[in-house]
C-alpha positions, 0 to 999 in steps of 0.5 A: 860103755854100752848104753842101759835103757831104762826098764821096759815091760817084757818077760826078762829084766831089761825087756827082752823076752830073750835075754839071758838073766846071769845074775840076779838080785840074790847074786848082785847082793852077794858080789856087792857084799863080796867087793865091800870086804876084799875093799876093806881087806885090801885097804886094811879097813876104811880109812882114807876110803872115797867111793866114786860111782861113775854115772848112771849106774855106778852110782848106786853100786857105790852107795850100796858098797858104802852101806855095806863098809859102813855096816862093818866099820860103824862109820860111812865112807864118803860116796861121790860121782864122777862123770866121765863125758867129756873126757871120752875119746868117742865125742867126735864120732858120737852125736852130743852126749848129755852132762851127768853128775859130778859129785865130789865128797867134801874132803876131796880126793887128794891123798885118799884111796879112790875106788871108781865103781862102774856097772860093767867093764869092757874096752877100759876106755870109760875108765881111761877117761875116768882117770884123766877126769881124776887128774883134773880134780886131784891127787888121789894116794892111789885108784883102785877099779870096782866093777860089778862085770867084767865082760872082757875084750880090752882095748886098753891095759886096764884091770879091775881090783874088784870083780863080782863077776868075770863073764866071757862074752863074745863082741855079738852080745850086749850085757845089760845092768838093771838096778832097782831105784833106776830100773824095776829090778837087779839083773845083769842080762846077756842079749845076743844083739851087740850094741851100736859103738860105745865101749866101757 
């Protein structure tokens, strides 16, 4: 996954007086909004629902998603992390890479419908990794993908359930997800600049 530095000051939202803005905050609410109910038409309401947001940023694109499921069912959905680090097949090529959370609900995953959310989607090897991190923890009912975008140019056959927004990007460019409570602001941004490895 490409790396999300934290806000910087400049005249765009991930501090790059360059960079594109293709989503904004009013956008991201209304594609997590979007997501929460095509989760619960898919699901046919939200039992058996567990939220996994995979660290840093799919994290709180979870807990957004609960709040919104919640708003709708009258009851929280169990809301988690998994972190994916040591399951990345890149850890040989890449300097060491620091822990994140894993936060698993208390009722587990066995038997439940998991719905990993992640900022961006592009190779699929983030998600791959985050399926081998599921079998070492549980037996989930199924896996379902929640992606906030979907930038495109797979390497692995894997697929998002839910999309807020498919963007067509070339190679060159490097998609950014700023989120407020870890940035200053909701963007999603396009810089002509592609990142150094790592693939999502």
């Amino acid at each position: 996954m490409p790396a999300h530095p934290q806000h910087t000051p400049s005249g765009s939202p991930d501090g790059d007086s360059t960079a594109r803005v293709v989503l904004d905050a009013g956008d991201i609410q209304r594609a997590l909004t979007r997501i929460s109910h095509e989760i619960l038409e898919r699901n046919k309401g939200a039992d058996d629902l567990v939220l996994l947001g995979i660290p840093s940023r799919g994290v709180p694109l979870a807990e957004r998603i609960a709040e919104r499921i919640a708003s709708v069912e009258g009851y929280a959905v169990p809301v988690g992390s998994l972190d994916v680090t040591m399951y990345r097949d890149d850890l040989r090529m890449k300097p060491a890479r620091a822990l994140l959370p894993t936060s698993i609900p208390p009722g587990g995953i066995d038997g439940k419908v998991v719905v990993l959310v992640d900022d961006v989607l592009f190779s699929g090897r983030t998600i791959r990794a985050a399926l081998d991190a599921l079998n070492d923890i549980g037996r989930p009912q199924a896996v379902r993908l929640a992606v906030l975008v979907d930038r495109g140019h797979r390497e692995l056959p894997i697929r998002a359930d839910f999309v807020g927004k498919n963007l067509p990007t070339s190679l060159i460019e490097r998609v950014r997800v700023t989120l407020a409570g870890i940035d200053e602001v909701d963007a999603v941004t396009i810089q002509g600049l592609a990142p150094e490895g790592g693939a999502a």
